[in-house]
C-alpha positions in Angstrom: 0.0 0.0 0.0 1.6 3.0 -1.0 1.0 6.6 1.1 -0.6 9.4 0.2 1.7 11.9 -1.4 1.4 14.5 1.2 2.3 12.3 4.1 5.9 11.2 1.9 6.3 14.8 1.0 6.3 15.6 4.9 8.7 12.9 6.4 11.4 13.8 3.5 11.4 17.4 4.6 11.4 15.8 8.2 15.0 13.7 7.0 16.2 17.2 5.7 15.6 19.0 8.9 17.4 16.4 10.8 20.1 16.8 8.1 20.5 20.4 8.2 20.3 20.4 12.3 23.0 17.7 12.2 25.0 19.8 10.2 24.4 23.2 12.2 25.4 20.5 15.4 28.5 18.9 14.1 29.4 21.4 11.5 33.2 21.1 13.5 34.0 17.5 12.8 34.3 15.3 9.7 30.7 15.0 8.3 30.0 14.5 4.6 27.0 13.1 2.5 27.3 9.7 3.2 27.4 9.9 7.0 24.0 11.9 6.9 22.5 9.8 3.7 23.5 6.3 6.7 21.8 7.9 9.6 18.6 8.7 7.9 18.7 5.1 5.8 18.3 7.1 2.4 20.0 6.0 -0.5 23.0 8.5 -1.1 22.2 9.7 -4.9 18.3 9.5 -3.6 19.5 12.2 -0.4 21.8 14.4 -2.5 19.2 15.5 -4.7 16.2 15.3 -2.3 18.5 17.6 0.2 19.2 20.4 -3.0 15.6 20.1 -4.0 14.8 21.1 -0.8 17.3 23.8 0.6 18.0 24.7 -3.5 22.2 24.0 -2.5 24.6 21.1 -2.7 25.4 19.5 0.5 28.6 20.1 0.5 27.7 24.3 -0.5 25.2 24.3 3.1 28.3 22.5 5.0 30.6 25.1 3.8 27.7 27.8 4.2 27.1 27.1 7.7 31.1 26.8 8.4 31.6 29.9 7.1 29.1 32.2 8.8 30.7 30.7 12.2 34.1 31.1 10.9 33.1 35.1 10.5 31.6 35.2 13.9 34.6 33.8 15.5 37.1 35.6 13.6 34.7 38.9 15.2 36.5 37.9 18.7 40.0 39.7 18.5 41.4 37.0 21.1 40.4 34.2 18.5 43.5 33.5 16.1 42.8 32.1 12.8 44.3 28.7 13.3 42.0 28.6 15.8 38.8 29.3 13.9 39.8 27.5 11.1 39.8 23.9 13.6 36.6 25.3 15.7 34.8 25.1 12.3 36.2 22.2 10.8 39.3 22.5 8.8 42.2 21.1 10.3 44.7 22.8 7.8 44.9 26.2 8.0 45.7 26.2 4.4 42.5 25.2 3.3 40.6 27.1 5.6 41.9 30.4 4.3 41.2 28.9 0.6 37.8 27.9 1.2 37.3 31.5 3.5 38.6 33.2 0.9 36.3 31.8 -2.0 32.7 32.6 0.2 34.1 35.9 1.1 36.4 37.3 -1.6 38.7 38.2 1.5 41.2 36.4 3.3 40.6 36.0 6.9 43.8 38.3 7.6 41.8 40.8 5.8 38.5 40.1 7.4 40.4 40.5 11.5 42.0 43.4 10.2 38.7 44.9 8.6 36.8 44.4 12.4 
């Protein structure tokens, strides 16, 4: 027996909300697609597209959106270096932080401390 359409509609967006609130939760550690796609017991190509249907971005875009915006509020605190930031938001290597900081923002993160 197959449900109505309504009632599947509604627990998908439910799976996203759990996804996105898992994401805002462990934004810090090593999370990607297939972690979240596991938990939820969705088939990973079925997730990916059901999760940018839904919040209109990649997965990996909302990971790096939600980084970001805490990477900024951190990098507010004068007494917060940027190695710092970069592993309280989930980039291990500097490096790459300031790359991927630098991509969202058009700045560096030197540039963004010395703007505040």
């Amino acid at each position: 027996q197959t449900r109505p359409e309504a009632a599947v509609n509604q627990e998908e967006k439910t799976v996203i909300g759990f996804a996105k609130k898992y994401i805002r939760d462990n934004f810090s550690k090593d999370i990607d697609m297939a972690i979240i796609s596991n938990m939820v017991s969705m088939n990973y190509c079925y997730f990916s597209k059901l999760f940018k249907d839904e919040t209109g971005m990649k997965f990996s875009d909302y990971l790096t959106r939600v980084r970001m915006e805490e990477a900024k509020k951190l990098l507010d605190d004068a007494c917060i270096r940027i190695r710092e930031a970069a592993i309280r938001v989930g980039y291990p290597n500097p490096k790459h932080f300031t790359r991927a900081f630098k991509n969202y923002y058009g700045i560096s993160p030197e540039q963004y401390k010395k703007g505040n």
